[in-house]
mmCIF file of the C-alpha atoms, coordinates in Angstrom:
data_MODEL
# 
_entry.id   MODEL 
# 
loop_
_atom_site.group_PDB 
_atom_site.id 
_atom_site.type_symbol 
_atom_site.label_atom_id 
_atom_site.label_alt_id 
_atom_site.label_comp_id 
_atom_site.label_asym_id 
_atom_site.label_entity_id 
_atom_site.label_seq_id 
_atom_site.pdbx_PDB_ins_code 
_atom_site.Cartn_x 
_atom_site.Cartn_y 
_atom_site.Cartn_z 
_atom_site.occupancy 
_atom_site.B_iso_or_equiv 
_atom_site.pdbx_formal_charge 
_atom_site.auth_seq_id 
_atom_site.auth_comp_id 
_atom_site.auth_asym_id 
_atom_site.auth_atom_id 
_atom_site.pdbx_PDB_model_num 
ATOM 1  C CA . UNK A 1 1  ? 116.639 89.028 183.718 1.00 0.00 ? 1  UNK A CA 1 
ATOM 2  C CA . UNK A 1 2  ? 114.444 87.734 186.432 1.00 0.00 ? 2  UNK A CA 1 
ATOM 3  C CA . UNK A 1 3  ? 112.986 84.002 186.546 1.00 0.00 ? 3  UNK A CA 1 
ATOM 4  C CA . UNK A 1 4  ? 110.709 81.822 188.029 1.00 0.00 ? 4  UNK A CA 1 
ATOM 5  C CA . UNK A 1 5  ? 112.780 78.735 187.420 1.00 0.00 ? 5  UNK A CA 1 
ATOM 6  C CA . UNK A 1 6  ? 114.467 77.430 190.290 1.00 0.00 ? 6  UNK A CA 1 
ATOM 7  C CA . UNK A 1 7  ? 118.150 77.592 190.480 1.00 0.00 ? 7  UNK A CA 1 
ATOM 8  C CA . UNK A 1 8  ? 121.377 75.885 191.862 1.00 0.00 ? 8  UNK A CA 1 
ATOM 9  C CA . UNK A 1 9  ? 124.847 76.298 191.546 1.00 0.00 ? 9  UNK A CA 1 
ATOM 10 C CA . UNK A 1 10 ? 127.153 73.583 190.399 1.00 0.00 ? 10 UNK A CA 1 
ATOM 11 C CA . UNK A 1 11 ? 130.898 73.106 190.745 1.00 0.00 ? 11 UNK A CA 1 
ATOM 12 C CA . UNK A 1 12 ? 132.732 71.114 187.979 1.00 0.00 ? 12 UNK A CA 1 
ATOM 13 C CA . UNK A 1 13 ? 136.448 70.446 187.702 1.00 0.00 ? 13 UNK A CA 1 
ATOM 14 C CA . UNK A 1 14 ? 138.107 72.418 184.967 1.00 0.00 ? 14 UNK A CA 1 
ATOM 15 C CA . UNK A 1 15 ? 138.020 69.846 182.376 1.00 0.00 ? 15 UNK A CA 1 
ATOM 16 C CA . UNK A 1 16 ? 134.194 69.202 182.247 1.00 0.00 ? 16 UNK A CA 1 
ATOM 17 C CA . UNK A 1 17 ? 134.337 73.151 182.262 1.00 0.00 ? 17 UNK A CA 1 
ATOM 18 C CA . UNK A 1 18 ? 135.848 72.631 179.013 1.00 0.00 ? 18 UNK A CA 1 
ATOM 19 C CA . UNK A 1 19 ? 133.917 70.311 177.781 1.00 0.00 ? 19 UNK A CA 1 
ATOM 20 C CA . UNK A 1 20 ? 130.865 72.297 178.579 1.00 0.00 ? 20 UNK A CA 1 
ATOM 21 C CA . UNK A 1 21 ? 131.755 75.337 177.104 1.00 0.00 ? 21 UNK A CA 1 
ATOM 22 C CA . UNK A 1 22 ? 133.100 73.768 173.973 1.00 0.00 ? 22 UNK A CA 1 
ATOM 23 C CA . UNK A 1 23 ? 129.795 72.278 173.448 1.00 0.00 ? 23 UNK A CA 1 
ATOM 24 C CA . UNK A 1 24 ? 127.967 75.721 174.158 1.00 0.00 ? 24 UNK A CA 1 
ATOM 25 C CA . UNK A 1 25 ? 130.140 77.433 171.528 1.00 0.00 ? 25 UNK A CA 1 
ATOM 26 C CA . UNK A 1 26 ? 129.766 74.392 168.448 1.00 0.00 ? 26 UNK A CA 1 
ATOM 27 C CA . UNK A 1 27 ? 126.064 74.618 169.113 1.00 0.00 ? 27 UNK A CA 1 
ATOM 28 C CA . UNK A 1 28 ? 126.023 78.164 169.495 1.00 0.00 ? 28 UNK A CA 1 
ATOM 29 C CA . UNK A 1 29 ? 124.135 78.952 172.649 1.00 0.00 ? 29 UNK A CA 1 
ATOM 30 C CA . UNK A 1 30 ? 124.283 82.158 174.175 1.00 0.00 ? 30 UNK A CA 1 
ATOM 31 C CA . UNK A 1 31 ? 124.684 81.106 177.552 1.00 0.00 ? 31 UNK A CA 1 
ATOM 32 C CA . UNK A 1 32 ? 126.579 78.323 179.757 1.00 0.00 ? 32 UNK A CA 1 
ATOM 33 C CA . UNK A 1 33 ? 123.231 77.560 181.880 1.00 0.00 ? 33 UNK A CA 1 
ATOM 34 C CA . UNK A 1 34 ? 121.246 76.844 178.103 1.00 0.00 ? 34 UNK A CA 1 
ATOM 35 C CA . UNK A 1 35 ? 124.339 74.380 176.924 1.00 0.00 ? 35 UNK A CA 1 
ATOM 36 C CA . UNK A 1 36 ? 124.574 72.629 180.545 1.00 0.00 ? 36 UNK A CA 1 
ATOM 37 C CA . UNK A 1 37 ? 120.407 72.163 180.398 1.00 0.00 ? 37 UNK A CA 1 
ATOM 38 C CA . UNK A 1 38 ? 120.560 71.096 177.346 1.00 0.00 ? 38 UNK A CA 1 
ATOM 39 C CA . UNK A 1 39 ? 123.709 68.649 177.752 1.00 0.00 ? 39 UNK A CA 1 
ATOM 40 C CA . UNK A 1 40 ? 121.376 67.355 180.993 1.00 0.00 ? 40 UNK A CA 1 
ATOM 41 C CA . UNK A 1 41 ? 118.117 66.940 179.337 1.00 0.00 ? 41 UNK A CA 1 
ATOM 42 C CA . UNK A 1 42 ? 120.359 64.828 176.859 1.00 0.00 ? 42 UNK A CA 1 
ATOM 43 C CA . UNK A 1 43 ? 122.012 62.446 179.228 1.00 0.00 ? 43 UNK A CA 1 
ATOM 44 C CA . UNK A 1 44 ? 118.393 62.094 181.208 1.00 0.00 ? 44 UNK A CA 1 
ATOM 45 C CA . UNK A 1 45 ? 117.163 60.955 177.565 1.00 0.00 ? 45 UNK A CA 1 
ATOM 46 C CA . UNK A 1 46 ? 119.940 58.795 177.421 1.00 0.00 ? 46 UNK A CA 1 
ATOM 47 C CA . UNK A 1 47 ? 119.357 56.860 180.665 1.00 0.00 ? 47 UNK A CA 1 
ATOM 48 C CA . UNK A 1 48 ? 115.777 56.420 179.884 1.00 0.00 ? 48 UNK A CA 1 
ATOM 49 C CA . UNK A 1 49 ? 116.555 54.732 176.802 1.00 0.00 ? 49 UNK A CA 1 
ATOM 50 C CA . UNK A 1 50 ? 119.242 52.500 178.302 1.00 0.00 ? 50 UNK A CA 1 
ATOM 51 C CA . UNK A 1 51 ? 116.317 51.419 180.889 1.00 0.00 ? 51 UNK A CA 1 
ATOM 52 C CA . UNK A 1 52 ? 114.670 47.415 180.383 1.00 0.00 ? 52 UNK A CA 1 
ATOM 53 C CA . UNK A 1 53 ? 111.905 47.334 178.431 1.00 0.00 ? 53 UNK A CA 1 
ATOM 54 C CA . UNK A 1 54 ? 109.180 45.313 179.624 1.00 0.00 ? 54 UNK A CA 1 
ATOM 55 C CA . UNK A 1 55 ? 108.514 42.719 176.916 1.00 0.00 ? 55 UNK A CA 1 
ATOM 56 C CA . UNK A 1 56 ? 105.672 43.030 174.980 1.00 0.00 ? 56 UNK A CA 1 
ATOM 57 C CA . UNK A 1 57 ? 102.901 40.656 176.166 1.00 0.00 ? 57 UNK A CA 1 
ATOM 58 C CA . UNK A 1 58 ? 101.250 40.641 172.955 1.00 0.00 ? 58 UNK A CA 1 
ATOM 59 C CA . UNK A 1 59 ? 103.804 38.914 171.187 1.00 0.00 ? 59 UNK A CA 1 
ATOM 60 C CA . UNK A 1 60 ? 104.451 35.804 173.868 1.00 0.00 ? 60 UNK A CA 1 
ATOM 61 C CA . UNK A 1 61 ? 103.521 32.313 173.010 1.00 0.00 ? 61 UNK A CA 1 
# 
């Protein structure tokens, strides 16, 4: 199945193998490259959140 995403290759120690393909089989993807985009989109989300919020310059006295 051909795709015009780009690609890379990444090299993980056998643990975080594990851990990657226990997630893909609880939530049931079909592939290791869907679970491992998915797990990355989630810890991108996660660092955005955990970035300072400017404060709101409504609400200063």
């Amino acid at each position: 199945m051909a795709t015009d995403r780009p690609r890379y290759t990444v090299s993980v120690d056998p643990e975080l193998f594990q851990q990657i393909e226990d997630y893909r089989f609880s939530h049931r993807f079909q592939t290791r490259s869907e679970a491992t985009v998915e797990l990355i989109r989630l810890g991108l989300s996660a660092l955005e959140k955990e970035k300072p919020q400017p404060e709101d310059t409504n609400n200063k006295k």
